[in-house]
Biopython code that builds the backbone (N, CA, C, O; Angstrom):
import numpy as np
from Bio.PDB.StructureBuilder import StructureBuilder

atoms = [
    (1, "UNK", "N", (-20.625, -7.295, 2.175)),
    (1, "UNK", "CA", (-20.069, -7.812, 3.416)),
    (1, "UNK", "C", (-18.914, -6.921, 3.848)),
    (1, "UNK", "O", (-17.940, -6.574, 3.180)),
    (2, "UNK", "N", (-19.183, -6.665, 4.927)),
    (2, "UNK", "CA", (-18.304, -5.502, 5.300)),
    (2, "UNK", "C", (-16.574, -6.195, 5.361)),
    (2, "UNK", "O", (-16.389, -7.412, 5.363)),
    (3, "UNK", "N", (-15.629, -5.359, 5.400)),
    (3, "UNK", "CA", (-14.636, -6.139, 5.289)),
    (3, "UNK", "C", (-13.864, -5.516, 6.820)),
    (3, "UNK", "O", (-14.240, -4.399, 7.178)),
    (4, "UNK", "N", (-12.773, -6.264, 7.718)),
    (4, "UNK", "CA", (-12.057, -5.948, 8.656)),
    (4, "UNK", "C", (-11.008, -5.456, 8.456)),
    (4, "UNK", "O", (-10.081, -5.930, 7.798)),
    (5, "UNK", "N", (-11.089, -3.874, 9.326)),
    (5, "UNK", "CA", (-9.980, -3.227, 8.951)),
    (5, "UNK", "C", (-9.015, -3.567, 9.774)),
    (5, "UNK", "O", (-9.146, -3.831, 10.970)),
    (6, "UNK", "N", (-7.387, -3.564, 8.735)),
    (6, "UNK", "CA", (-6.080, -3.470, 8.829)),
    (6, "UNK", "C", (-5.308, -2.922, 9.725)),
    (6, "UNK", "O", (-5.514, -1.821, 9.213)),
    (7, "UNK", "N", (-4.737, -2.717, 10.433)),
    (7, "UNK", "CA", (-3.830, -1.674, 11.351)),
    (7, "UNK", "C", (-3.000, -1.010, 10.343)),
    (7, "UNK", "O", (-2.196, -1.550, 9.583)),
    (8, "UNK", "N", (-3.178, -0.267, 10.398)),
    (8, "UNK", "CA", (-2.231, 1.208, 9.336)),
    (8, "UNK", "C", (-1.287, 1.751, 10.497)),
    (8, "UNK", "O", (-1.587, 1.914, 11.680)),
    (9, "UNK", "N", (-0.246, 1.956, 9.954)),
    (9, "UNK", "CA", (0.877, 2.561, 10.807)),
    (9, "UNK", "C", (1.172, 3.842, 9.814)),
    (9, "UNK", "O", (1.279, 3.581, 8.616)),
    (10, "UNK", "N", (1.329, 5.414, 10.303)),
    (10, "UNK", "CA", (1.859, 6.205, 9.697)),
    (10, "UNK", "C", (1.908, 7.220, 10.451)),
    (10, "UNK", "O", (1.310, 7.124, 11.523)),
    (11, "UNK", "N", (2.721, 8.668, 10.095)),
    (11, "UNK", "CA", (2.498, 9.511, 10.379)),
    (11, "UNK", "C", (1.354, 11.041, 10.176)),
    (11, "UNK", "O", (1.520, 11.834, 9.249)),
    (12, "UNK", "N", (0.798, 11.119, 10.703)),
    (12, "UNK", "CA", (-0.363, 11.608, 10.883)),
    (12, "UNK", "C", (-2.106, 10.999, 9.749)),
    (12, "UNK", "O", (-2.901, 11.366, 8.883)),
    (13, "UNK", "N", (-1.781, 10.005, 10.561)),
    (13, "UNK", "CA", (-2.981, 8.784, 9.165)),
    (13, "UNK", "C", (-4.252, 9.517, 9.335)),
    (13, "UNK", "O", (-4.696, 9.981, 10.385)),
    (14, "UNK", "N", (-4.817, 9.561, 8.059)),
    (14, "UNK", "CA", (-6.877, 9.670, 8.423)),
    (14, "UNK", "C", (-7.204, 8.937, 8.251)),
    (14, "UNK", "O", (-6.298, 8.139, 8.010)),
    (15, "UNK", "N", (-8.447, 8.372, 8.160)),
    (15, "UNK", "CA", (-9.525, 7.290, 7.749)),
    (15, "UNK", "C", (-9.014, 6.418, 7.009)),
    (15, "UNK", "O", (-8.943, 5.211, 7.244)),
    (16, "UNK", "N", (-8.676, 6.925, 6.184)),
    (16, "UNK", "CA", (-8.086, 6.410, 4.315)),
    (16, "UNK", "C", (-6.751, 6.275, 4.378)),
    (16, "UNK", "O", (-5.995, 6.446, 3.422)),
    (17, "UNK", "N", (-6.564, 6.099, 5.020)),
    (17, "UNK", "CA", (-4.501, 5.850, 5.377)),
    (17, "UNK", "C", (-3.911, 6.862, 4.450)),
    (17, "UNK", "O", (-2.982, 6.588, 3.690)),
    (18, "UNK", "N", (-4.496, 8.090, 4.532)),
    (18, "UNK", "CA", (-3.594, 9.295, 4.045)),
    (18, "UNK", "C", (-2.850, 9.839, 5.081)),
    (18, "UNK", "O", (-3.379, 10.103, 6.161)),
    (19, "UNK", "N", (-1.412, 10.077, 4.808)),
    (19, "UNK", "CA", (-0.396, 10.586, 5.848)),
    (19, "UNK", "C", (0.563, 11.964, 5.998)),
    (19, "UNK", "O", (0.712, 12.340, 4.835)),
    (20, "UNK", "N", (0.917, 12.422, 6.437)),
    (20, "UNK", "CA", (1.617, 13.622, 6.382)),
    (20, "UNK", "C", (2.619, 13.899, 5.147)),
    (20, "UNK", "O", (3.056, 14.960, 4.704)),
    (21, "UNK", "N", (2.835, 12.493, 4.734)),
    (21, "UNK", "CA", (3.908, 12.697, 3.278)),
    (21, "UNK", "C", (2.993, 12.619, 2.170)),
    (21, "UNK", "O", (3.494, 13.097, 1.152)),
    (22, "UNK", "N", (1.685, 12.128, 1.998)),
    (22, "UNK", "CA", (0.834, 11.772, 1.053)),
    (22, "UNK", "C", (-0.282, 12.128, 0.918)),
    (22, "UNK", "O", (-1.002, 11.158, 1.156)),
    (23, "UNK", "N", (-1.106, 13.346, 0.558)),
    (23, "UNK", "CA", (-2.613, 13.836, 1.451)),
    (23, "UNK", "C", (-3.746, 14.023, 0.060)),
    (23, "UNK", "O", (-4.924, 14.379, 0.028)),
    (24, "UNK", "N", (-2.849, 13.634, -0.950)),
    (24, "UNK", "CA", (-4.340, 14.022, -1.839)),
    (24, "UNK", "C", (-5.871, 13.374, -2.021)),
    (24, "UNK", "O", (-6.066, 12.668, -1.032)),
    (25, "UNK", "N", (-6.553, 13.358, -2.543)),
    (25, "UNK", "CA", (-8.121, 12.675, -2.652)),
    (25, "UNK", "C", (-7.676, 11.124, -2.432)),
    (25, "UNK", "O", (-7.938, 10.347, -1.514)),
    (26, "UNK", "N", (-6.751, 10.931, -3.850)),
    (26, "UNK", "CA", (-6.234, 9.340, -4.443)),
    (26, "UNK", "C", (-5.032, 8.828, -3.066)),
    (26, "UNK", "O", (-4.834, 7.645, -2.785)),
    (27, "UNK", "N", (-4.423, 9.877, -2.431)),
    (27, "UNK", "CA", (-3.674, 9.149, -2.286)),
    (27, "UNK", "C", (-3.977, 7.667, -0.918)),
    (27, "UNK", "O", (-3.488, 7.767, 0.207)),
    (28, "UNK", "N", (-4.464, 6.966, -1.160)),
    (28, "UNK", "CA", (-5.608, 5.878, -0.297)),
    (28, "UNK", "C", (-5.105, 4.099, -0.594)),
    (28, "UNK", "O", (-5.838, 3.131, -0.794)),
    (29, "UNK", "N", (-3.811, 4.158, -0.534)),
    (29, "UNK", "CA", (-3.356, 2.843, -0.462)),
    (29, "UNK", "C", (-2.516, 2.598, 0.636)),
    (29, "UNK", "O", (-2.034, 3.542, 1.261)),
    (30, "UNK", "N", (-2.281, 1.384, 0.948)),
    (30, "UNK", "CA", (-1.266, 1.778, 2.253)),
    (30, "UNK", "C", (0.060, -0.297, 1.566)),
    (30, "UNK", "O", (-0.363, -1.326, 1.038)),
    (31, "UNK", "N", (1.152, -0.010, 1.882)),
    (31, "UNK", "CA", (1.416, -1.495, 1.850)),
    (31, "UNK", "C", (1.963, -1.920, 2.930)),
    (31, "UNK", "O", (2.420, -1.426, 3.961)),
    (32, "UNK", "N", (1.786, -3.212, 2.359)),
    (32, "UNK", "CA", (2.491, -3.937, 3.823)),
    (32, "UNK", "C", (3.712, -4.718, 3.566)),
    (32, "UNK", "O", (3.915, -5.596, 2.727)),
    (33, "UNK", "N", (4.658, -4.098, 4.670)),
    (33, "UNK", "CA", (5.840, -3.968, 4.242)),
    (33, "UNK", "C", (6.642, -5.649, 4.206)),
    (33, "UNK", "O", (6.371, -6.240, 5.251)),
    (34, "UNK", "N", (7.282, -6.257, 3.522)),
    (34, "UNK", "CA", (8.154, -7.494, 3.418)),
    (34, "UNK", "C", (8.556, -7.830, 4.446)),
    (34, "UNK", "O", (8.082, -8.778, 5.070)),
    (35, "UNK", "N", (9.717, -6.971, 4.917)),
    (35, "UNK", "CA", (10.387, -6.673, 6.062)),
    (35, "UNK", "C", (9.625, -7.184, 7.602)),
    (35, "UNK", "O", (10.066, -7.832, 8.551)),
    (36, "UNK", "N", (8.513, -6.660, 7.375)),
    (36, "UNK", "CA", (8.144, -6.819, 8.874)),
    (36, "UNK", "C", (6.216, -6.804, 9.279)),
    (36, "UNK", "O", (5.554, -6.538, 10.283)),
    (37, "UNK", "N", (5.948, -7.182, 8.074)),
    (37, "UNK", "CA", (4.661, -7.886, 8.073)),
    (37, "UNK", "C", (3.574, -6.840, 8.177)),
    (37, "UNK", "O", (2.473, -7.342, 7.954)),
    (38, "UNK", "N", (3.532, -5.625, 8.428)),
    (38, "UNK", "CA", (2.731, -4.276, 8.673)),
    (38, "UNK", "C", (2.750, -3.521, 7.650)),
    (38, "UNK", "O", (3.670, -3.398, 6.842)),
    (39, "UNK", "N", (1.109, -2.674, 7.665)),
    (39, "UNK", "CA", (0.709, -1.858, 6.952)),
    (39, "UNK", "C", (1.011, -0.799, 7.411)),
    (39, "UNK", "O", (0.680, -0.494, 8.557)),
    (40, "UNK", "N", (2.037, 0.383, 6.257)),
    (40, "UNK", "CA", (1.987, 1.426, 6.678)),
    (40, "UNK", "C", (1.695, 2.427, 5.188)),
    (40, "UNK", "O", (1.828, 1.976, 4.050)),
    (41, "UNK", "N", (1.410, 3.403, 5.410)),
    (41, "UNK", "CA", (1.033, 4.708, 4.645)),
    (41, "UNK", "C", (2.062, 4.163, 3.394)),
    (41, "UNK", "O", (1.939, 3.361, 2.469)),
    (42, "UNK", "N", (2.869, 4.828, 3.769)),
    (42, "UNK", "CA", (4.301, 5.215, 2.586)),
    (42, "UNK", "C", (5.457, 4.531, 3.792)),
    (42, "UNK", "O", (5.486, 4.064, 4.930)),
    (43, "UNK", "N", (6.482, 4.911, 2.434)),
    (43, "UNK", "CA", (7.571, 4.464, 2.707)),
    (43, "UNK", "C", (8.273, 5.288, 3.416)),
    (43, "UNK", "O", (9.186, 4.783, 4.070)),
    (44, "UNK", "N", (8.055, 6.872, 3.508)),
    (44, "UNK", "CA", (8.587, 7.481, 4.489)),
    (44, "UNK", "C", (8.199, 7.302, 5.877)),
    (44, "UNK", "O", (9.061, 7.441, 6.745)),
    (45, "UNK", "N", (7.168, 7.050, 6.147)),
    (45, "UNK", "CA", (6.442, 6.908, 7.417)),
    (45, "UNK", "C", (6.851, 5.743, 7.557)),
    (45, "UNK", "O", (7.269, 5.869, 8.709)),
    (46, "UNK", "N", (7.153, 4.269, 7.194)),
    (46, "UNK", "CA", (8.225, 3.393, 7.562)),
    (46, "UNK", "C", (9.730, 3.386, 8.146)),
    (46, "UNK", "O", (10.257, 2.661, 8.990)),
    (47, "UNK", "N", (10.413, 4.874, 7.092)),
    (47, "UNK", "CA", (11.472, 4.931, 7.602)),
    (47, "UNK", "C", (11.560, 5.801, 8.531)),
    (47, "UNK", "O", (12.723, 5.804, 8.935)),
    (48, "UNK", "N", (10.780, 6.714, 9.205)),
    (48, "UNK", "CA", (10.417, 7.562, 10.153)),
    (48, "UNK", "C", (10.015, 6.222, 11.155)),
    (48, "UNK", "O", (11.024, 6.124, 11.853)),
    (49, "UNK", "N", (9.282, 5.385, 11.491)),
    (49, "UNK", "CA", (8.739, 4.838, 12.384)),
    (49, "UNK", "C", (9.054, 3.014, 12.829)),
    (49, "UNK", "O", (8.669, 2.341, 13.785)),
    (50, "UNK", "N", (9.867, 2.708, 11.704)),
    (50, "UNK", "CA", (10.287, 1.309, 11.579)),
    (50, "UNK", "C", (11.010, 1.148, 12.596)),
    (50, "UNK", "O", (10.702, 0.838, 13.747)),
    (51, "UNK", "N", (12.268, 1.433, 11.995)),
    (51, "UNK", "CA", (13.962, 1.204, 12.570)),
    (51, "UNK", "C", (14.523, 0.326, 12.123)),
    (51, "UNK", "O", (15.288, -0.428, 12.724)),
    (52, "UNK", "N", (14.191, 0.293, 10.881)),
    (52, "UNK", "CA", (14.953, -0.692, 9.847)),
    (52, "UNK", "C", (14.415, -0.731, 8.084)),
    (52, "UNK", "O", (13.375, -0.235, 7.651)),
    (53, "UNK", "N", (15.196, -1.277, 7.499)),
    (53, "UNK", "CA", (14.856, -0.733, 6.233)),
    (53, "UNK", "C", (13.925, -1.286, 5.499)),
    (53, "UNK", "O", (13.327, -2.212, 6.047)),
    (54, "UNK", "N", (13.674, -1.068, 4.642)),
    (54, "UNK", "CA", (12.477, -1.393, 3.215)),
    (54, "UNK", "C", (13.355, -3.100, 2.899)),
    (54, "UNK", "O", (14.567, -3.293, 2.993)),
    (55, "UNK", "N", (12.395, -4.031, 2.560)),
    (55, "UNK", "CA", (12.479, -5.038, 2.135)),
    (55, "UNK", "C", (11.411, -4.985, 1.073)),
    (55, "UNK", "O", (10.282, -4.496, 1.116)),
    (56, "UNK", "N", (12.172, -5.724, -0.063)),
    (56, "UNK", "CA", (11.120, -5.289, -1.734)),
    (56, "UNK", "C", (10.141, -6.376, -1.488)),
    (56, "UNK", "O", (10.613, -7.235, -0.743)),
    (57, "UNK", "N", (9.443, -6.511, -1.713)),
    (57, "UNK", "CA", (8.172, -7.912, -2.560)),
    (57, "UNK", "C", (8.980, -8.214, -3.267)),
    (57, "UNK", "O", (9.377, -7.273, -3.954)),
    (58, "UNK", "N", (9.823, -9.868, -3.586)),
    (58, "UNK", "CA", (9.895, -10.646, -4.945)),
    (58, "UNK", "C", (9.183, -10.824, -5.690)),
    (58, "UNK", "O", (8.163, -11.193, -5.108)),
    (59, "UNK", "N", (8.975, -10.795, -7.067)),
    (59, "UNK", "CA", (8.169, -11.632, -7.761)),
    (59, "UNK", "C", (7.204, -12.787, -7.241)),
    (59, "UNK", "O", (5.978, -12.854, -7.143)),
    (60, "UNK", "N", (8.152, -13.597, -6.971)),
    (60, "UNK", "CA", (7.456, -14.678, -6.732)),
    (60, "UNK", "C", (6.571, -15.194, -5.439)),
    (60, "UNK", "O", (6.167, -16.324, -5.162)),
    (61, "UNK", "N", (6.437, -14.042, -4.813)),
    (61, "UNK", "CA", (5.653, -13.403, -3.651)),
    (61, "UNK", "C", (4.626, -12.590, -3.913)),
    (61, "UNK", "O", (3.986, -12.150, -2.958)),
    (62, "UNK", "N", (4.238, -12.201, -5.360)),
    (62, "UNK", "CA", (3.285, -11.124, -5.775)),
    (62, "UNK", "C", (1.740, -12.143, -5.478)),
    (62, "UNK", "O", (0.728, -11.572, -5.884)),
    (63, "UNK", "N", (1.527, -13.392, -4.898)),
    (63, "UNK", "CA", (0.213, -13.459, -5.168)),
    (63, "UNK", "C", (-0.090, -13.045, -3.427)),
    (63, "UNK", "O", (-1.305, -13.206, -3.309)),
    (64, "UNK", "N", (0.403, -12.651, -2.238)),
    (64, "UNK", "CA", (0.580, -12.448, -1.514)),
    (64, "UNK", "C", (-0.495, -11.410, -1.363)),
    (64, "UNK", "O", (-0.666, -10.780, -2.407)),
    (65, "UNK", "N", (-1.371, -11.003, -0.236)),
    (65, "UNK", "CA", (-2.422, -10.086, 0.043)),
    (65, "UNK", "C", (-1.013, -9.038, 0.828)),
    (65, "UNK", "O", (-0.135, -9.277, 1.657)),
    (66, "UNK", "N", (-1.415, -7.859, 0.038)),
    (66, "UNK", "CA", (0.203, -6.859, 0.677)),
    (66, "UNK", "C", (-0.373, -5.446, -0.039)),
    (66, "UNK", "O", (0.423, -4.658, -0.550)),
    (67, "UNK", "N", (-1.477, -5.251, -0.035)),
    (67, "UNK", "CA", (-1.890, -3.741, -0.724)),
    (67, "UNK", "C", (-3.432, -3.727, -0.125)),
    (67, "UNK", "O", (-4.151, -4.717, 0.014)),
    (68, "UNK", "N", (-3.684, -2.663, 0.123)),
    (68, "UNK", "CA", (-4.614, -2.307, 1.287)),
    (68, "UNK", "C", (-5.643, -1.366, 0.993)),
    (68, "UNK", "O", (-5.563, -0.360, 1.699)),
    (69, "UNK", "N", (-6.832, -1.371, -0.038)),
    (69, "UNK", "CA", (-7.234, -0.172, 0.099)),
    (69, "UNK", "C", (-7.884, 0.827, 1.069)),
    (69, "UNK", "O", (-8.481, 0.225, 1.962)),
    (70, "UNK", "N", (-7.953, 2.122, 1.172)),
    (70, "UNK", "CA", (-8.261, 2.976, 2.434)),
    (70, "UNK", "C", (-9.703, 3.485, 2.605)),
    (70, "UNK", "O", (-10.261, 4.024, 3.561)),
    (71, "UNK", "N", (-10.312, 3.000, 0.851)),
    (71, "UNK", "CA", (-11.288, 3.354, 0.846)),
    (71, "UNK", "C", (-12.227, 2.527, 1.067)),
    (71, "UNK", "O", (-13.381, 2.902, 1.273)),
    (72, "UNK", "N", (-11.729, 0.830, 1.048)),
    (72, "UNK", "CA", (-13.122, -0.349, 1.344)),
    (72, "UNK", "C", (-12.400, -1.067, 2.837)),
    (72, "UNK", "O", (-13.036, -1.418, 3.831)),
    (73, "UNK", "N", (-11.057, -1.144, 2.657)),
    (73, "UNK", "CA", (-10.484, -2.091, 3.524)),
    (73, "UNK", "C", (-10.296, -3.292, 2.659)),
    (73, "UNK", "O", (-10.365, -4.366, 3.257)),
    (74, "UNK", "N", (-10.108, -3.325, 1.577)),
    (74, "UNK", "CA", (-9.923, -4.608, 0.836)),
    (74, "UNK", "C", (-8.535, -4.790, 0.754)),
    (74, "UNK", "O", (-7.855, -3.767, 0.682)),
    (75, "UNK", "N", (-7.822, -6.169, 0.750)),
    (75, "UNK", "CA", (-6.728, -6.571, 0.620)),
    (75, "UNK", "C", (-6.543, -7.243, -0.471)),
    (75, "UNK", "O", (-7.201, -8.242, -0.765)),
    (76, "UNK", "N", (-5.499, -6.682, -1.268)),
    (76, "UNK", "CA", (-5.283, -7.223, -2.882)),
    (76, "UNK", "C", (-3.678, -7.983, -2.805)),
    (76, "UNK", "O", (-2.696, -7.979, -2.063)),
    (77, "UNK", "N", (-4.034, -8.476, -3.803)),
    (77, "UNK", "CA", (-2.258, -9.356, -3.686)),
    (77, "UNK", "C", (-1.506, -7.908, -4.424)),
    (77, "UNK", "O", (-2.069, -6.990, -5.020)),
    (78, "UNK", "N", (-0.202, -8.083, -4.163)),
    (78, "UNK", "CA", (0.995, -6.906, -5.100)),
    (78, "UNK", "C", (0.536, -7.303, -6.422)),
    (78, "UNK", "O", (0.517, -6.348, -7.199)),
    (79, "UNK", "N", (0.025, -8.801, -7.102)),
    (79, "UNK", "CA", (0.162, -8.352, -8.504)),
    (79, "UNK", "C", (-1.301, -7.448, -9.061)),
    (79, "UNK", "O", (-1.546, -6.497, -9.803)),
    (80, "UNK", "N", (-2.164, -8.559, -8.052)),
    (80, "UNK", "CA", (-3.654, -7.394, -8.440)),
    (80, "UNK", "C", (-3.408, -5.667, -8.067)),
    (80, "UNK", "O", (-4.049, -4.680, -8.428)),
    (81, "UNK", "N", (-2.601, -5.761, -7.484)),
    (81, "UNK", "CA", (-2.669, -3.862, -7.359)),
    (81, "UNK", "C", (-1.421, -3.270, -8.543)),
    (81, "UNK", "O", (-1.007, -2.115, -8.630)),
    (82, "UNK", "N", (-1.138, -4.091, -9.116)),
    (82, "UNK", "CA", (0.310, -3.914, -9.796)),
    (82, "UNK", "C", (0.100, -3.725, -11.614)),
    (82, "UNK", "O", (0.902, -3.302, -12.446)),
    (83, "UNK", "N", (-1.552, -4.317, -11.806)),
    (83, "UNK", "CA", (-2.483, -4.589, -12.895)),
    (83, "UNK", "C", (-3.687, -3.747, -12.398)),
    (83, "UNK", "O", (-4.057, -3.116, -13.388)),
    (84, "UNK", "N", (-4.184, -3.549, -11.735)),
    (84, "UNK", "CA", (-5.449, -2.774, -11.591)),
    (84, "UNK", "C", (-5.871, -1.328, -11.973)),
    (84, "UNK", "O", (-6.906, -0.917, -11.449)),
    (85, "UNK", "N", (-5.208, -0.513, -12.813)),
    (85, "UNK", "CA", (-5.294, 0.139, -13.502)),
    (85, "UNK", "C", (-5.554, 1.532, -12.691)),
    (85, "UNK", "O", (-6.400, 2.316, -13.122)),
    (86, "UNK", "N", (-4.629, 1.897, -11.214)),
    (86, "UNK", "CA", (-5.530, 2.859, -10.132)),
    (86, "UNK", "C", (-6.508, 3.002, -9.585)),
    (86, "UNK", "O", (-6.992, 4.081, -9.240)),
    (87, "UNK", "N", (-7.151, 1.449, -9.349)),
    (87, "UNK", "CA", (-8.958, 1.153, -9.201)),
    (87, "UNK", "C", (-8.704, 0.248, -8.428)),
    (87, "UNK", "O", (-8.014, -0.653, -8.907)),
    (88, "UNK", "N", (-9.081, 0.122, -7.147)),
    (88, "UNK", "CA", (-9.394, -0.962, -6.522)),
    (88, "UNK", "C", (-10.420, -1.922, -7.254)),
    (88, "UNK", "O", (-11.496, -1.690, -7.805)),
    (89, "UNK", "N", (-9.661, -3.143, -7.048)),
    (89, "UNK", "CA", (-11.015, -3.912, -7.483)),
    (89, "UNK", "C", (-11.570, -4.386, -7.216)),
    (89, "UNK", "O", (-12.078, -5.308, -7.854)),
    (90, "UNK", "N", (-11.928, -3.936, -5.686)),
    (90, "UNK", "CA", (-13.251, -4.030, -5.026)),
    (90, "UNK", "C", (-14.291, -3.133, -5.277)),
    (90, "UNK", "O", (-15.291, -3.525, -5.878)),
    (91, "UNK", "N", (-14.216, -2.318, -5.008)),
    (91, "UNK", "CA", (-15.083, -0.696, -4.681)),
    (91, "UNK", "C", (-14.741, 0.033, -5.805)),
    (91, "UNK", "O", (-15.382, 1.079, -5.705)),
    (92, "UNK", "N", (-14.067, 0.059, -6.846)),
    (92, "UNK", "CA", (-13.783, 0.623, -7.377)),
    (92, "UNK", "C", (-12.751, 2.357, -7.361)),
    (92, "UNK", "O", (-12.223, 2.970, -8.289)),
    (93, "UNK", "N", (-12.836, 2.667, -5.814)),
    (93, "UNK", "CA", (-12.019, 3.789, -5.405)),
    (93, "UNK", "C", (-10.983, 4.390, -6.246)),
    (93, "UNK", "O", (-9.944, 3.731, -6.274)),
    (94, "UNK", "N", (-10.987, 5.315, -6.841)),
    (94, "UNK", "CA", (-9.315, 5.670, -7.307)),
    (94, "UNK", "C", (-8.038, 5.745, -6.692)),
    (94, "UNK", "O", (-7.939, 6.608, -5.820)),
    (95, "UNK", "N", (-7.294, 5.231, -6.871)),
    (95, "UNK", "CA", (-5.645, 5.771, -6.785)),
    (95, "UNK", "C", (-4.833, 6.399, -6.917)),
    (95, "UNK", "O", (-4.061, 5.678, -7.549)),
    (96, "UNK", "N", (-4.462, 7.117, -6.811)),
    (96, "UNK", "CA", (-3.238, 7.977, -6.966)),
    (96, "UNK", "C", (-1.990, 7.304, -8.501)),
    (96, "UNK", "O", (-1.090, 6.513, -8.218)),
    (97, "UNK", "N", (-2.152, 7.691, -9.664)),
    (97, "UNK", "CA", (-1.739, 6.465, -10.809)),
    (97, "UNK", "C", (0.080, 7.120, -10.425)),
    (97, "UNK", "O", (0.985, 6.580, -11.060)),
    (98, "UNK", "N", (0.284, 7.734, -9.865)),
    (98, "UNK", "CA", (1.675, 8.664, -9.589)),
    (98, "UNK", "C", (2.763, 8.045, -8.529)),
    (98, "UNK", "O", (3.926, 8.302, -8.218)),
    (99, "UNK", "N", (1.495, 6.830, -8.032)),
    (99, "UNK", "CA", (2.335, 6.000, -7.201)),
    (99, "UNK", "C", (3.231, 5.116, -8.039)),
    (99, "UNK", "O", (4.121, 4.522, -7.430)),
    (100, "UNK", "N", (3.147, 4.969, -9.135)),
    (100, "UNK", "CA", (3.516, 3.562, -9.895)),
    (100, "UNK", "C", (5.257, 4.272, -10.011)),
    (100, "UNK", "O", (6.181, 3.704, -10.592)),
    (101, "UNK", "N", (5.338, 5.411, -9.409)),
    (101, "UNK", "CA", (6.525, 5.693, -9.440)),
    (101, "UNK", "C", (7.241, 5.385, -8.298)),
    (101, "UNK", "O", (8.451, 5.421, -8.520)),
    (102, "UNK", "N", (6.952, 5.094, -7.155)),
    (102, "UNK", "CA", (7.550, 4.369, -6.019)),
    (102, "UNK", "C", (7.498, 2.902, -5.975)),
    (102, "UNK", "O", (7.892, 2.220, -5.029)),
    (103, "UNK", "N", (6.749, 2.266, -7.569)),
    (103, "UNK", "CA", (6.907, 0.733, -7.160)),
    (103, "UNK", "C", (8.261, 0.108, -6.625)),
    (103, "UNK", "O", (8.335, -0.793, -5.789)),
    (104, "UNK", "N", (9.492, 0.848, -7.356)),
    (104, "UNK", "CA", (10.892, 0.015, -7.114)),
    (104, "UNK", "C", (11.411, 0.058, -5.418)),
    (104, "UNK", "O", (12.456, -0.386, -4.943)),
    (105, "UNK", "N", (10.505, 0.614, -4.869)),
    (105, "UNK", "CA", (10.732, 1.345, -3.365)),
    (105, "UNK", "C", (9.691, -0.222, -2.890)),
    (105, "UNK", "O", (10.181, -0.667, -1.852)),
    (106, "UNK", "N", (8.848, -0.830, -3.211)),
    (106, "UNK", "CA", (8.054, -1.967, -2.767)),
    (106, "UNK", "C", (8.063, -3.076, -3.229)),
    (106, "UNK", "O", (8.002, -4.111, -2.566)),
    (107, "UNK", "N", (8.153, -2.978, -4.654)),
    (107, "UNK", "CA", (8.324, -4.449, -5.401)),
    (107, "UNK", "C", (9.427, -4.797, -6.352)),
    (107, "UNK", "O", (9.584, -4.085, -7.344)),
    (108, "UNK", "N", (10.253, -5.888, -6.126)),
    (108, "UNK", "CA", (11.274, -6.159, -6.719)),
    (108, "UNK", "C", (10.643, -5.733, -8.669)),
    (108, "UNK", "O", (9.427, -5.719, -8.858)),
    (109, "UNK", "N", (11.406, -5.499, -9.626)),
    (109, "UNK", "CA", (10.968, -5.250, -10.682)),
    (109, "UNK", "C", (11.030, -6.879, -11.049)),
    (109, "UNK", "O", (11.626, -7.869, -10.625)),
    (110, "UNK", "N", (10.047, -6.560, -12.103)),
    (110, "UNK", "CA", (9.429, -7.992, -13.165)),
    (110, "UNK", "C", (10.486, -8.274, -13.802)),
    (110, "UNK", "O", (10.541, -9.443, -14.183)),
    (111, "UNK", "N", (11.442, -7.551, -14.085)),
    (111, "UNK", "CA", (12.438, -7.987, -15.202)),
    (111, "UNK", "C", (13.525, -8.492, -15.131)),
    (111, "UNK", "O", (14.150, -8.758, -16.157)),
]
sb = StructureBuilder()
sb.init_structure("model")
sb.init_model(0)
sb.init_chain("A")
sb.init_seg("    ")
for serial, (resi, resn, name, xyz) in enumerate(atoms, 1):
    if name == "N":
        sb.init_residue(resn, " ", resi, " ")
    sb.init_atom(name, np.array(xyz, "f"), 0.0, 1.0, " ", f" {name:<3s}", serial, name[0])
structure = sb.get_structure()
C-alpha cells in the first residue's frame, strides 16, 4: 500500500530528502522538527530556512511519528528510528548509521 508523501523542507532536496548539507546514498531521513511541526532534511537546512531554533524531542514524546523515511515515505516514531539499527522498518532502506551523531541536535538524551 503505497504510503503519502510528507512535505520535506530543505535546501536543495531530491527525491529522498537528500540536501545540500547531506548527499550520500544513506543519507535518506528527514525529521520533523518539535519546534514547529515540519519535515526538514537536516538541521542546517532548518536553521538556514526556519527563523527560529531547534526544539529537542523529550523522551516522553518518543512514541510520536517524527522520522521520515526518503526511501518508502514511511513515518516512524523517534523511538522506532532511535532502535532500528539504520534500517527503516518498513522497506528496509539503509541509513546513514553516522547520523546517530546528531541525535543530541533532535532528541532530548535518554539519560
Amino acid at each position: 500500500m503505497p504510503v503519502a508523501r510528507q512535505e520535506v523542507r530543505g535546501i536543495d532536496l531530491d527525491a529522498q530528502t537528500r540536501c545540500a548539507h547531506y548527499r550520500s546514498a544513506l543519507d535518506i531521513v528527514a525529521i520533523k522538527m518539535k519546534c514547529c511541526g515540519v519535515y526538514y532534511a537536516c538541521k542546517d537546512c532548518h536553521e538556514a530556512l526556519a527563523g527560529h531554533a531547534i526544539e529537542v524531542w523529550p523522551q516522553p514524546e518518543w512514541t510520536r511519528r517524527a522520522v521520515l523515511c526518503g526511501a518508502c515515505g514511511y513515518e516512524m516514531t523517534v523511538a522506532q528510528y532511535l532502535t532500528c539499527s539504520s534500517r527503516c522498518p518498513a522497506c528496509s532502506a539503509a541509513f546513514n548509521p553516522g547520523c546517530r551523531r546528531h541525535f543530541s541536535f533532535y532528541f532530548a538524551s535518554a539519560g
